[in-house]
Each structure stands twice: as structure tokens, then as C-alpha cells.
TIVEX-444148 format. One record per atom (N, C-alpha, C, O): y, z, x. Coordinates in pm, whole numbers, padded with zeros to 5 digits, always signed. Example, Ala and Ser with C-alpha at 12.3 -4.5 7.8 and 13.67 -1.06 7.14 Angstrom:
! residues 2
-00569+00780+01319;-00450+00780+01230;-00330+00780+01320;-00332+00846+01424;-00225+00708+01285;-00106+00714+01367;+00003+00787+01290;+00114+00804+01341;
***
This chain:
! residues 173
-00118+00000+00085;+00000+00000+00000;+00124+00000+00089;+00142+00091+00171;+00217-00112+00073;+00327-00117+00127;+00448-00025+00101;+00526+00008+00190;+00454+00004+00001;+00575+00126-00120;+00582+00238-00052;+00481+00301-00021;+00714+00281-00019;+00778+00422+00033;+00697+00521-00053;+00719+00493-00170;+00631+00603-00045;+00553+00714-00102;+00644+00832-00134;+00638+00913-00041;+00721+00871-00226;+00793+00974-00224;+00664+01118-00282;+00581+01099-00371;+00675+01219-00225;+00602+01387-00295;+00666+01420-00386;+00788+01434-00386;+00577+01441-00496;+00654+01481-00628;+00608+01573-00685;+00674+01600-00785;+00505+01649-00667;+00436+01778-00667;+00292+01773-00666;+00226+01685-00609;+00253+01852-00719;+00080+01900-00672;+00015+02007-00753;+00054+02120-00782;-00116+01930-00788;-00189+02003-00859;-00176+02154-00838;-00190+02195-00723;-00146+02260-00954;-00200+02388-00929;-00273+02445-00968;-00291+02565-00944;-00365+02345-01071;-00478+02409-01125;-00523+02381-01227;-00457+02292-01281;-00635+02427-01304;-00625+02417-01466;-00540+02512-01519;-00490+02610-01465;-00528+02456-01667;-00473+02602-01698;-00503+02599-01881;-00455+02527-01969;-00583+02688-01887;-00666+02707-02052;-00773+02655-02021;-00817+02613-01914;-00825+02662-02155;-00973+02636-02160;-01027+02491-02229;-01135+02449-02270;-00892+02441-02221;-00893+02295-02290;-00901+02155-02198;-00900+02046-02255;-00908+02165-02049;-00873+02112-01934;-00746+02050-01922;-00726+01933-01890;-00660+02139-01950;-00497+02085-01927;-00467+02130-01777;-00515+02229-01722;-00396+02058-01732;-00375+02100-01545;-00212+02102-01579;-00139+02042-01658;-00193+02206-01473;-00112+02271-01408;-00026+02174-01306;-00107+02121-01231;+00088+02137-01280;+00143+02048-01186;+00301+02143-01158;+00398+02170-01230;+00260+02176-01003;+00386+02248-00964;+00483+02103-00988;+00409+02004-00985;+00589+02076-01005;+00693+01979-00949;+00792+01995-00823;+00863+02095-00809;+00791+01892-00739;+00920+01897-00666;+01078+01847-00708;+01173+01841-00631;+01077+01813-00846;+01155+01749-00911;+01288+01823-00972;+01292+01940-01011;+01398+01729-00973;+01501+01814-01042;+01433+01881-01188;+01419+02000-01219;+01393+01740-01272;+01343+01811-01364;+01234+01774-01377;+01210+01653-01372;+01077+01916-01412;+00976+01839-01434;+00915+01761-01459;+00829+01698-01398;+00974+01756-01602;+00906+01614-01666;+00956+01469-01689;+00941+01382-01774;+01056+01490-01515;+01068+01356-01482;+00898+01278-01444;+00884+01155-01444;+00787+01370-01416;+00709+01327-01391;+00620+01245-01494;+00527+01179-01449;+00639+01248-01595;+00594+01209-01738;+00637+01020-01707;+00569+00922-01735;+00735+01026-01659;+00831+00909-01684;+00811+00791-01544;+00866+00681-01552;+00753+00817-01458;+00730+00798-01296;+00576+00720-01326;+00510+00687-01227;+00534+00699-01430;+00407+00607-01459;+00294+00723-01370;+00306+00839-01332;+00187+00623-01364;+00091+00676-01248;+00115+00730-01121;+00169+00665-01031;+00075+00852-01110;+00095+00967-01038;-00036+00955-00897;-00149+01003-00911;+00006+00890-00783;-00057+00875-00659;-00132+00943-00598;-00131+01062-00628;-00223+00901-00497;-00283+01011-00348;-00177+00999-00264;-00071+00939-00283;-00216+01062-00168;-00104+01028+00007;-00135+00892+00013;-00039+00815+00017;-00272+00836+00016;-00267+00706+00095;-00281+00598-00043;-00368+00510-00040;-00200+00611-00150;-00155+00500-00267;-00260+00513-00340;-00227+00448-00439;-00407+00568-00366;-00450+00552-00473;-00439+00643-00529;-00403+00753-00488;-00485+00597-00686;-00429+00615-00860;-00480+00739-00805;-00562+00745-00714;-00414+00863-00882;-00455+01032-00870;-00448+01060-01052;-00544+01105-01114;-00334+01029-01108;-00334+01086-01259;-00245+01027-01299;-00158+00975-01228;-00251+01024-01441;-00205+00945-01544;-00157+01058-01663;-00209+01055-01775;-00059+01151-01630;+00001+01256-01726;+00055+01155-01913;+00153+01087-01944;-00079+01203-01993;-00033+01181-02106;+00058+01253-02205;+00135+01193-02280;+00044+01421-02199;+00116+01467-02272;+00179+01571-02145;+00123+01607-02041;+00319+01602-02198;+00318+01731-02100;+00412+01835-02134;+00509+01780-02186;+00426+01949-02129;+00549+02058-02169;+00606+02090-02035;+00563+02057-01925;+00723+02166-02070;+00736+02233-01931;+00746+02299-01913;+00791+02357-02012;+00732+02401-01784;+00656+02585-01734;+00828+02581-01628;+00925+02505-01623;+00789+02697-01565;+00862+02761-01475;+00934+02668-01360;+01053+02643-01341;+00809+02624-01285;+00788+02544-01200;+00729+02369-01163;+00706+02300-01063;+00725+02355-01332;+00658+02233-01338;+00601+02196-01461;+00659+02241-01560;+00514+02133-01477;+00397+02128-01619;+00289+02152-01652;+00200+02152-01566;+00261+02178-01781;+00082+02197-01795;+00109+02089-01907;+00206+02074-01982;-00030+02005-01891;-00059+01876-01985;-00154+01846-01972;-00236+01903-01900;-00178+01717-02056;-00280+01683-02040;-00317+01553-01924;-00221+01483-01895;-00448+01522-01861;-00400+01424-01788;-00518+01299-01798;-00625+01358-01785;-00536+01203-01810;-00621+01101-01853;-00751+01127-01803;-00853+01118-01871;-00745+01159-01680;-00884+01156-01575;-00904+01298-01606;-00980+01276-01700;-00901+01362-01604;-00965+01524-01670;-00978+01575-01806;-00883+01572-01884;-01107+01626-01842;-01120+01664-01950;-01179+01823-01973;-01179+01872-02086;-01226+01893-01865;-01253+02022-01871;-01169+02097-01779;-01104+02044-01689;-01173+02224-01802;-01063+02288-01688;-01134+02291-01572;-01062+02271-01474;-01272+02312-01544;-01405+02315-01425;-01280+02172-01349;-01180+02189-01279;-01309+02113-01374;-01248+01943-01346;-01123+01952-01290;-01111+01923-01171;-00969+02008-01392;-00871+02069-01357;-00870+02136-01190;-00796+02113-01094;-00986+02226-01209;-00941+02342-01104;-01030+02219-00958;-00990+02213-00842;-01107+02166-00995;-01098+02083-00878;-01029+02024-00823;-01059+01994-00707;-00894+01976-00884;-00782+01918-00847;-00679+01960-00774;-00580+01900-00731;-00728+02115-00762;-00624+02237-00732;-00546+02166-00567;-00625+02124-00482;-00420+02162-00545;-00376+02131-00422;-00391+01957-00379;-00393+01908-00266;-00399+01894-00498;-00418+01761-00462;-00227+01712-00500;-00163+01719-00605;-00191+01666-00360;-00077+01634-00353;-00035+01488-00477;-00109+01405-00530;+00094+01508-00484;+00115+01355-00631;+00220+01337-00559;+00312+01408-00519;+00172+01162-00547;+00328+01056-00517;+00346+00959-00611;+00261+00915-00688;+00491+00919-00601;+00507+00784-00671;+00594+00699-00553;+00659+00752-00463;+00582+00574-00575;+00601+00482-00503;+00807+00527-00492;+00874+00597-00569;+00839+00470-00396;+01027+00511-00453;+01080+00400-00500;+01180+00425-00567;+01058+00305-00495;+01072+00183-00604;+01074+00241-00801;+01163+00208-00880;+00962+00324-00834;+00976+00343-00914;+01096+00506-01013;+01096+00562-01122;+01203+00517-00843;+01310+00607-00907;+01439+00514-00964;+01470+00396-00945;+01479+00588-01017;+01655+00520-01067;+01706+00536-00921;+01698+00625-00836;+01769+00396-00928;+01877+00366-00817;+02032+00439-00816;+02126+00414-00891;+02026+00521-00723;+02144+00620-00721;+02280+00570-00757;+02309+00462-00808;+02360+00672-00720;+02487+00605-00795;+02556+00583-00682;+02516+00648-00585;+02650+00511-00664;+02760+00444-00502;+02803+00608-00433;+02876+00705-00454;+02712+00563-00348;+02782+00683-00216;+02644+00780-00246;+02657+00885-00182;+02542+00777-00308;+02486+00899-00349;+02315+00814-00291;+02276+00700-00313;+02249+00924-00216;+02096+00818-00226;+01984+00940-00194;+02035+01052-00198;+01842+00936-00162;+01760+00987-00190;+01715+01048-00017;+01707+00980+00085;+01692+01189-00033;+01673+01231+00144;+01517+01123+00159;+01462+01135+00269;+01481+01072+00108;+01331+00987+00177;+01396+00878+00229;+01337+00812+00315;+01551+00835+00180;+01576+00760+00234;+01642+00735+00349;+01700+00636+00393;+01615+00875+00400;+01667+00886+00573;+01533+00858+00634;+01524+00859+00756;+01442+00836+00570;+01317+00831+00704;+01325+00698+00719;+01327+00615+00628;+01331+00671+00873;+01342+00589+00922;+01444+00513+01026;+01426+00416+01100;+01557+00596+01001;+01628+00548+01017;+01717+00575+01126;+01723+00695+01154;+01808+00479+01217;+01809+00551+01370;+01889+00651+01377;+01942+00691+01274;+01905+00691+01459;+01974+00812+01519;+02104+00786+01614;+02077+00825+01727;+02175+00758+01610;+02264+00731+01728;+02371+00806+01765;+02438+00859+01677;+02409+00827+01912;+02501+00917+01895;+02637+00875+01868;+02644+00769+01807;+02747+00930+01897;+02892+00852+01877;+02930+00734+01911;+02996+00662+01836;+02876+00688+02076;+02874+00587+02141;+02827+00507+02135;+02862+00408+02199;+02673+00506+02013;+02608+00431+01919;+02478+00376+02011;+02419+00269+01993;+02447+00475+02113;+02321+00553+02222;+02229+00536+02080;+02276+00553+01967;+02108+00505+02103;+01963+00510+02009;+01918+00623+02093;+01889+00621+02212;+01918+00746+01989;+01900+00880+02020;+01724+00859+01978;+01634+00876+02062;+01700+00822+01838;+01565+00818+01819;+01533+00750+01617;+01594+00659+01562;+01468+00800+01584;+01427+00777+01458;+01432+00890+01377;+01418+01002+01427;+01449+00872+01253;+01432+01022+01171;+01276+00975+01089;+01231+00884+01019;+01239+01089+01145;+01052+01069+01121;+01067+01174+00936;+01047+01126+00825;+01091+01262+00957;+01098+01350+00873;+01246+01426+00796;+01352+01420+00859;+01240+01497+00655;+01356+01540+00671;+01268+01656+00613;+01204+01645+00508;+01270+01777+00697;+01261+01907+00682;+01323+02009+00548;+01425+01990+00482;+01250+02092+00539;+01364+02232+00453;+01253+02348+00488;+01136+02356+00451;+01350+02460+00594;+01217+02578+00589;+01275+02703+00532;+01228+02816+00546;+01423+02656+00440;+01424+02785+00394;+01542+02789+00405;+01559+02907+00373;+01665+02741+00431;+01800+02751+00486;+01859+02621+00430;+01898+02617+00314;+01864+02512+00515;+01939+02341+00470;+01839+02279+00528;+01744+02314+00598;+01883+02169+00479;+01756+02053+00519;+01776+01987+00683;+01889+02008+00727;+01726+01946+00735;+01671+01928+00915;+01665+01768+00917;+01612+01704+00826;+01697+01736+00977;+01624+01571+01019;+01550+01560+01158;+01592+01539+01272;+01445+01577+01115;+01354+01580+01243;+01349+01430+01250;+01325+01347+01162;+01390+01411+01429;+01351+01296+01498;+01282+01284+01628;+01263+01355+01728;+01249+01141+01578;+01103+01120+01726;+01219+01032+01798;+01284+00942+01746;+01230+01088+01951;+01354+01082+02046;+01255+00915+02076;+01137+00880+02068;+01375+00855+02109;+01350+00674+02138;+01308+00717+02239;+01195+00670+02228;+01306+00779+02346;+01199+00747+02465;+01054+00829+02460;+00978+00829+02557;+01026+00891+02349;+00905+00942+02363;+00932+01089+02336;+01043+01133+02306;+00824+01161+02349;+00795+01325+02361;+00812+01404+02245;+00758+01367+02140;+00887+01519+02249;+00827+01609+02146;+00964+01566+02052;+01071+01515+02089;+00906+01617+01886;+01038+01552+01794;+01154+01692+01798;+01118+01802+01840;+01293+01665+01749;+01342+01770+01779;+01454+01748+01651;+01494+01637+01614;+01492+01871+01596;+01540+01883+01474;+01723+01891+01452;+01768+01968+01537;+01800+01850+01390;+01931+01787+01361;+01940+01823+01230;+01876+01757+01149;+02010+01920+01192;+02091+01992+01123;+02164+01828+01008;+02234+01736+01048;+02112+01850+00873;+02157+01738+00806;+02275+01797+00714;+02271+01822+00593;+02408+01814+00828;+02537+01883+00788;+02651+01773+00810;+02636+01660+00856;+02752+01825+00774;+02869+01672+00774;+02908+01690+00890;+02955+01588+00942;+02907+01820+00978;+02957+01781+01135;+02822+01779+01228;+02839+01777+01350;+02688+01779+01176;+02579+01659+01264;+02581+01559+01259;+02565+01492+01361;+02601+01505+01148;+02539+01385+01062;+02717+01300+01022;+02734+01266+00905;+02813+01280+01108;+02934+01253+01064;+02953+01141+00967;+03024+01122+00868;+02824+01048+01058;+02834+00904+00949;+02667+00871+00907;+02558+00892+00962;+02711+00812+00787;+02585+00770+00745;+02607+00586+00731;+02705+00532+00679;+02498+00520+00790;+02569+00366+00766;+02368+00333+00699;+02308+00270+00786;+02306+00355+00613;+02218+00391+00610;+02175+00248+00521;+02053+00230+00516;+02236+00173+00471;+02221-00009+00419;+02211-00061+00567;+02136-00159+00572;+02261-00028+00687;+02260-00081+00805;+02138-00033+00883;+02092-00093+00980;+02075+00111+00820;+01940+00147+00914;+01960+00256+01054;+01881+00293+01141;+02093+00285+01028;+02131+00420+01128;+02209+00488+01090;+02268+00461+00985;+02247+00641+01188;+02294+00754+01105;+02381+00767+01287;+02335+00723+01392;+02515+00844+01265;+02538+00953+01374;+02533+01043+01368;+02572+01121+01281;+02465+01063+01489;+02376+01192+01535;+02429+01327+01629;+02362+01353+01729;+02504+01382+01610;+02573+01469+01718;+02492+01602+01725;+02507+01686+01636;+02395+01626+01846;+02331+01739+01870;+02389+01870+01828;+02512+01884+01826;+02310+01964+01794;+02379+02122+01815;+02440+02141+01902;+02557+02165+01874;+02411+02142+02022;+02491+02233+02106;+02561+02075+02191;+02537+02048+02309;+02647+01989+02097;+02732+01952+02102;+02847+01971+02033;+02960+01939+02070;+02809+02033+01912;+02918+02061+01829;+02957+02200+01810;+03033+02239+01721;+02907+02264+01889;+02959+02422+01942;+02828+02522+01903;+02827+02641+01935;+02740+02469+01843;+02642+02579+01811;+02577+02659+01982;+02609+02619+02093;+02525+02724+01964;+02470+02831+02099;+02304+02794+02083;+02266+02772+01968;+02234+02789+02160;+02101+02785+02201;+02048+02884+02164;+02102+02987+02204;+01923+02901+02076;+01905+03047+02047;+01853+03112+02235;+01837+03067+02349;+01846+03231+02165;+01780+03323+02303;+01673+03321+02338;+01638+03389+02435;
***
């Protein structure tokens, strides 16, 4: 499958005795997932087909085409769901989707190919743009703030990149 794979949540289980499953969401709103068609594996094949669904705390319980007992459900437990990113609404001018930083270069002011953004992180604080440095070795993480990240030219396929402890931050200890 060629299609940007966006994570959109993951099985958490059955839930009742009717085989309705449980789906944490990563979504603004859950049951955007209702609306996102067929619900993926990591590597593009079909995972679920959400026919009915309400919404919980964290996500939904529904029903889902391919399951019919909760035994079934709870096998599903932790099975990650994508949808292709083709199939989101196209943002509004100036506004776009963090999957759509992967990929994309890194450069510094001088417009130096620092590296690629492999990933965009969150461990609890703001979100990270982890990149794999253009000459190789270990990936190293970039603060996705308006004085890291000054420009975004991201229809063009690169970002500027100004390190931490270029822009006054301290090295931890």
C-alpha cells in the first residue's frame, strides 16, 4: 500500500456480552472514526469495518462487522487502527496535519540539510520532531515550537530547523 497511514486508535477490548469492541481513539472526536470508512493494520490491511458506534470517555464501543462474540472482541485487544490520510478533510489555508511533517527536511537557517523528520513525538509536555540527521547515526529530537521550527515551507518538502542549544536552551546535566 502506497497511502500515508495515519494512527487513529486501537482496540481496547470487548466490552458486554454482545461482542461490541471497545476502540480507544486518537481523534479530536471519536466518532470521527465511524466516518474514515475501513479501519486498517500497520501494514494496510482491512482490520474493521465500525457499523454502529456510541461514544465513551475515550473513544467507542460498537459494533464492528468482523466480530461477533466478545471471546473475538477481546482478541483484538491492542490491535492498532489506521486510515489512509487521503481519506481526512483537507485542512484549512495555513493549517495541516502533524503526519504531515514526516518526511520532510530539516534545514537550518542557511538552508544546511540538517536531516529528515522521521517521526513527530509527544511524551507528555509538546510535541518533538524527531529527525534522522542526513549523514547518518542516532535520531535526535527538535522541539516543534515557533522559535525551533521558525518556518514551515512544507508544499516545498522542508522545515527550519534551529537546534536547542542554539536558541538559548541549556544542555540538560
Amino acid at each position: 500500500m502506497t497511502a500515508k497511514l495515519i494512527l487513529v486508535g486501537h482496540v481496547a477490548g470487548g466490552f458486554g456480552v454482545k461482542g461490541e469492541v471497545k476502540i480507544t481513539a486518537y481523534t479530536a472526536d471519536p466518532l470521527a472514526l465511524t466516518a474514515y470508512g475501513p479501519l486498517l493494520r500497520a501494514d494496510g490491511s482491512h482490520a474493521l469495518t465500525v457499523l454502529s458506534a456510541r461514544p465513551t470517555k475515550d473513544g467507542i464501543v460498537g459494533r464492528v462487522k468482523e466480530v461477533s462474540t466478545k471471546e473475538a472482541a477481546d482478541a483484538l485487544r491492542n490491535l492498532k487502527l489506521h486510515v489512509p490520510r487521503d481519506r481526512f478533510p483537507v485542512p484549512d489555508e495555513d493549517e495541516f496535519y502533524l503526519a504531515d511533517l514526516i518526511g520532510v527536511e530539516a534545514r537550518d537557517p542557511d538552508g544546511v540539510v540538517l536531516g529528515t523528520v522521521k517521526a513527530v513525538q509527544n511524551f507528555g509536555a509538546d510535541d518533538m520532531l524527531e529527525i534522522a540527521p542526513a549523514a547518518g547515526g542516532p535520531t535526535w529530537f527538535l522541539p516543534f515550537t515557533r522559535a525551533a521550527t521558525p518556518d514551515l515551507h512544507l508544499s516545498d518538502g522542508w522545515l527550519v530547523a534551529i537546534r536547542p542549544n542554539e536558541i538559548g536552551e541549556r544542555d540538560p546535566d
